[in-house]
C-alpha positions in Angstrom: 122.6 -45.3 101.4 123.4 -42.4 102.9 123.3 -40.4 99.9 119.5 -41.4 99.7 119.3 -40.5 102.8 120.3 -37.2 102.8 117.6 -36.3 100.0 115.0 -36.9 102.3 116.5 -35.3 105.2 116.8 -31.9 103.2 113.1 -32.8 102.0 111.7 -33.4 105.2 113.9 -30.2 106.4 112.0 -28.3 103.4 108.9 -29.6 104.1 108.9 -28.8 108.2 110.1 -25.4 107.1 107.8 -24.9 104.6 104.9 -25.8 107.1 106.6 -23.7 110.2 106.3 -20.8 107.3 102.6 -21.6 106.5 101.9 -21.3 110.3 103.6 -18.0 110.8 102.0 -17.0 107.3 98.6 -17.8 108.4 99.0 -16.5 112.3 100.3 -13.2 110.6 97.4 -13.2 108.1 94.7 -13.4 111.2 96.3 -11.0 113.2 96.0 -8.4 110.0 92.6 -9.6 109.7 92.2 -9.4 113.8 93.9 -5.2 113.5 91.6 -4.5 110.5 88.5 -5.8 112.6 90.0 -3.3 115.3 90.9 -0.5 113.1 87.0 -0.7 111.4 85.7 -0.8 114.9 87.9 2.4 116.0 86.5 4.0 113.1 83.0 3.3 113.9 83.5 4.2 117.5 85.2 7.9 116.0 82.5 8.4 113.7 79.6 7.8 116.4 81.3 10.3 118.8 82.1 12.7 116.4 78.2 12.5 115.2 77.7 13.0 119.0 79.9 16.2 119.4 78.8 17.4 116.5 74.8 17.5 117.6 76.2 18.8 121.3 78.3 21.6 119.0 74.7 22.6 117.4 72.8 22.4 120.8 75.1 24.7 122.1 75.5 27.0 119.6 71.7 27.3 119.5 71.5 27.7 122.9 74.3 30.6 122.5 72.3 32.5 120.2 69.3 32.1 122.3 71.2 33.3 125.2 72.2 36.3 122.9 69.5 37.1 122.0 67.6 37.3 125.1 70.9 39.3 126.6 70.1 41.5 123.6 66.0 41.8 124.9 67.2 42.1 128.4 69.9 45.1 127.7 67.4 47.1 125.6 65.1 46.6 128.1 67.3 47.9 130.8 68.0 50.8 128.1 64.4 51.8 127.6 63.7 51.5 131.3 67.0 53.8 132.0 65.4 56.3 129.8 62.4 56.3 131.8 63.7 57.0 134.9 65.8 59.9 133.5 63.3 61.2 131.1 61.1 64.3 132.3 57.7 63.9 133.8 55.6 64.7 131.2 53.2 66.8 133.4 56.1 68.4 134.5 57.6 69.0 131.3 54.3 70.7 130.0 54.3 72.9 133.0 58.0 74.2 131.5 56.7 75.2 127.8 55.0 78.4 127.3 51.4 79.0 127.0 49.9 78.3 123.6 49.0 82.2 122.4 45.7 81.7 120.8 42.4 83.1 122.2 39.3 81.3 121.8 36.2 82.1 121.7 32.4 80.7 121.0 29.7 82.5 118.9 26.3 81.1 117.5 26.5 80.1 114.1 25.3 82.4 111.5 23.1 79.2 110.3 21.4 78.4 113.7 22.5 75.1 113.8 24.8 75.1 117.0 27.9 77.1 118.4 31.2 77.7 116.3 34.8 78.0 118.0 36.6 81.0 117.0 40.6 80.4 117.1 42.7 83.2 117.1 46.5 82.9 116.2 47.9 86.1 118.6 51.6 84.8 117.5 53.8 86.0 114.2 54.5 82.2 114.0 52.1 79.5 111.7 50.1 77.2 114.5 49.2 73.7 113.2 47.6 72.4 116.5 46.0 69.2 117.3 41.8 70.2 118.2 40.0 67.5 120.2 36.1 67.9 120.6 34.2 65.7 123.7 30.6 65.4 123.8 30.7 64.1 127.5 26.7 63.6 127.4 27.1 61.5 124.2 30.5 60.3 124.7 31.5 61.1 121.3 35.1 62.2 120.2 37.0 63.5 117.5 39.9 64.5 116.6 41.0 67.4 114.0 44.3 69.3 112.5 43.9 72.9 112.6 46.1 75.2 110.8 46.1 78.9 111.6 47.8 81.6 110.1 50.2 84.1 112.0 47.7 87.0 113.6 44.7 84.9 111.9 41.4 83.8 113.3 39.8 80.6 112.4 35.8 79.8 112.7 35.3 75.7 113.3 31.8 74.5 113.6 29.2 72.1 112.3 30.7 73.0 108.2 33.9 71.5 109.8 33.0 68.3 111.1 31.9 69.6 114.9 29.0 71.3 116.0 29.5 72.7 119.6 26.7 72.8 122.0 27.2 74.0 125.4 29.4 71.7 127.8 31.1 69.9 125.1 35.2 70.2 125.9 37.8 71.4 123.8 41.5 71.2 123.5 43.9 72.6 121.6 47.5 70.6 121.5 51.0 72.0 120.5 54.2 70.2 120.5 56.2 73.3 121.5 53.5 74.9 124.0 51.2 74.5 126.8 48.1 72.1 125.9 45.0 74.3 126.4 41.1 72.6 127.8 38.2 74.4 127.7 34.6 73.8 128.2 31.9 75.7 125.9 29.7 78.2 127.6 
């Protein structure tokens, strides 16, 4: 009897290993399951605050190049008010040029109709000039280019696009010389 008994001794040994294994199988298989669960919700956690660091990265690299370029306002700002303050006075600077050698002069046209502005060059240098004409009583002004030759005299009246009457005021502009006003006799 013994020798039957031994058969069921190594079965029963067989079968409460067997089932110890299936435990340990099965608690080993959840606790994968339980680190993959952990692992998947790492990953979601990772990717939420790495979506969140990178819209803070692109806040603040917007906000950098806002900040440059307003630095970039602000500094040529400070530049063109620099200039400013060490640029001449322009009355003064006009006071430092010499005077604009032309003589003028008013005649009555050889039409009748008004007086005509006789510009005469007195230098050996070409004169383009900048001519402004004010009515003051009519508040009309315009502006003209006049070129005159070295030693040349120029005639401008009503065939030019101005006719003069008395108390109209004229100017005669130069980059490189002293502006000139006059009023017509």
């Amino acid at each position: 009897m013994e020798d039957a008994q031994k058969p069921k001794q190594v079965a029963k040994k067989w079968l409460l290993l067997s089932l110890i294994a299936n435990v340990l199988l099965l608690i080993l298989a959840g606790g994968a399951i339980l680190f993959a669960f952990m692992l998947s919700y790492n990953l979601q956690d990772a990717k939420i605050r790495l979506a969140r660091e990178t819209q803070d990265k692109q806040r603040m690299e917007a906000y950098l190049a806002e900040s440059r370029a307003r630095a970039a306002e602000v500094e040529r700002e400070i530049r063109r008010m620099s200039q400013a303050l060490n640029a001449k006075d322009p009355a003064q600077s006009a006071l430092d040029k010499p005077d604009l050698p032309v003589v003028v002069s008013f005649r009555k046209s050889w039409l009748g109709i008004g007086l005509v502005a006789v510009i005469e060059n007195t230098s050996a240098h070409y004169l383009v000039l900048v001519m402004t004409a004010r009515n003051p009583t009519l508040s009309t002004v315009k502006r003209f280019n006049v070129e005159v030759a070295p030693g040349d005299d120029l005639a401008f009246g009503h065939n030019d696009g101005w006719k003069f009457t008395s108390g109209d005021e004229l100017g005669l502009h130069h980059d490189n010389y002293k502006p000139i006003k006059l009023v017509v006799p």
